[in-house]
C-alpha positions in Angstrom: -14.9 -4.0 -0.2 -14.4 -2.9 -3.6 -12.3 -5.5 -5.9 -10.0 -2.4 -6.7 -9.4 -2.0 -2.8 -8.5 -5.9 -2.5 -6.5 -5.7 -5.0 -4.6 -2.7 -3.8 -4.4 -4.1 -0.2 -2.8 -7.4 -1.2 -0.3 -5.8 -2.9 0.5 -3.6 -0.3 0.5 -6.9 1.8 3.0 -8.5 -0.8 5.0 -5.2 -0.8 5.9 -5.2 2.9 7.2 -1.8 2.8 6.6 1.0 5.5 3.7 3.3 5.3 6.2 6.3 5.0 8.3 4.9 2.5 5.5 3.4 0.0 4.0 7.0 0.5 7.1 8.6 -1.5 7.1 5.1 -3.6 3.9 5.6 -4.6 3.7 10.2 -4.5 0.9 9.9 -2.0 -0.2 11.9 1.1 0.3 9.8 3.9 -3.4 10.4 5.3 -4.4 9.0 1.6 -2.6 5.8 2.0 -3.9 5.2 5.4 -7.5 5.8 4.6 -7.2 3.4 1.4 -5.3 0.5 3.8 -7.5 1.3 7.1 -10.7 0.7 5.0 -12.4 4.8 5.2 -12.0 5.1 1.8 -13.3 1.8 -0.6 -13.1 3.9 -3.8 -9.1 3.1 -4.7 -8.8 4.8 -7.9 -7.4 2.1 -10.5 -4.4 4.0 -10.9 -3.2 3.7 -8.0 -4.1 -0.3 -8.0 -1.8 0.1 -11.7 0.7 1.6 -9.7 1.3 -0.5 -6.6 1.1 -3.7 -9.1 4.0 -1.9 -11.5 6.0 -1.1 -7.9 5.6 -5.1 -6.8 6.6 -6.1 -10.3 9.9 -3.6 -9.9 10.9 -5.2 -7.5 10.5 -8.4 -7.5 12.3 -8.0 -11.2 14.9 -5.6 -11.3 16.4 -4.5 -7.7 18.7 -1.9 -9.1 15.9 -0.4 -11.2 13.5 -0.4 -8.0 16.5 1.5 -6.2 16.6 4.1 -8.6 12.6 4.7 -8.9 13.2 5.3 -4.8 15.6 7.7 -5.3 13.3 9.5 -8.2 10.8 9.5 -5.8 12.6 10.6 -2.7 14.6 13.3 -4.4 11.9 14.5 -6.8 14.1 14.2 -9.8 13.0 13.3 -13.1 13.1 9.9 -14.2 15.1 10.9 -17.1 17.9 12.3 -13.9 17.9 9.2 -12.4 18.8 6.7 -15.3 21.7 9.4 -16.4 24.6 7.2 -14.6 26.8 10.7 -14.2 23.7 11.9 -12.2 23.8 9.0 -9.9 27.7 9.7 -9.3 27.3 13.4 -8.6 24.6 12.5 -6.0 27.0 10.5 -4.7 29.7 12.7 -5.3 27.8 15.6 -2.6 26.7 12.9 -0.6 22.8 13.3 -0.9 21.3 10.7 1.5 18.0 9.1 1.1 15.4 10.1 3.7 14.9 8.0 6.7 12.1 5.7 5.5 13.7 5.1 2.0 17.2 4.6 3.6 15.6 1.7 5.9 14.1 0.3 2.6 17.1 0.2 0.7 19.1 -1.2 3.8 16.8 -3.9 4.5 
C-alpha cells in the first residue's frame, strides 16, 4: 500500500465519520471513497490525503468551524455564505435541514 493511501486511511480511521457523510465532507463520489478505503484504488491523490488531514485538524480544533464547513459542503454554498452570520440565521430562518448523513454527524 502506498504511504499516501496509509496515510489517508488512518485518518479516515481517526475521523470516525460515515462513508456518506465524509463523501459530502470531503466533495467526493461515494464509489471514489470506497475504492480508496476498500484498497482497489492505491493511488490516493495527495490532495485528498491534504484534505482529510485539514478535516481531522477542523475538528478536533474548532467544532463550530467544522459545523459550518458541513453545512458549506451539504448545501453547496460558498464558504464566503457560510461564515456570513446573517446567512446562517436565514438558513435557519426557512428552516433548511442538513441531509440525513450530515444531520447524524452534527447530532452525534
Amino acid at each position: 500500500m502506498a504511504d499516501n493511501a496509509k496515510e489517508f486511511l488512518d485518518y479516515v480511521r481517526r475521523l470516525d465519520i460515515d462513508q456518506p457523510a465524509l463523501c459530502i465532507l470531503l466533495g467526493l463520489p461515494r464509489s471514489t471513497l470506497n475504492k480508496w478505503i476498500n484498497g482497489t484504488v492505491t493511488q490516493i491523490p495527495q490532495v485528498a490525503v491534504t484534505a482529510v488531514r485539514m478535516l481531522w485538524f477542523i475538528r478536533n480544533s474548532d467544532e463550530a468551524l467544522f459545523e459550518k464547513w458541513a453545512m458549506v459542503q451539504d448545501f453547496g454554498v460558498t464558504a464566503d455564505y457560510a461564515v456570513n452570520d446573517k446567512a446562517q440565521e436565514f438558513l435557519h430562518t426557512i428552516k433548511r435541514e442538513p441531509s440525513a448523513p450530515i444531520k447524524k454527524l452534527l447530532t452525534r
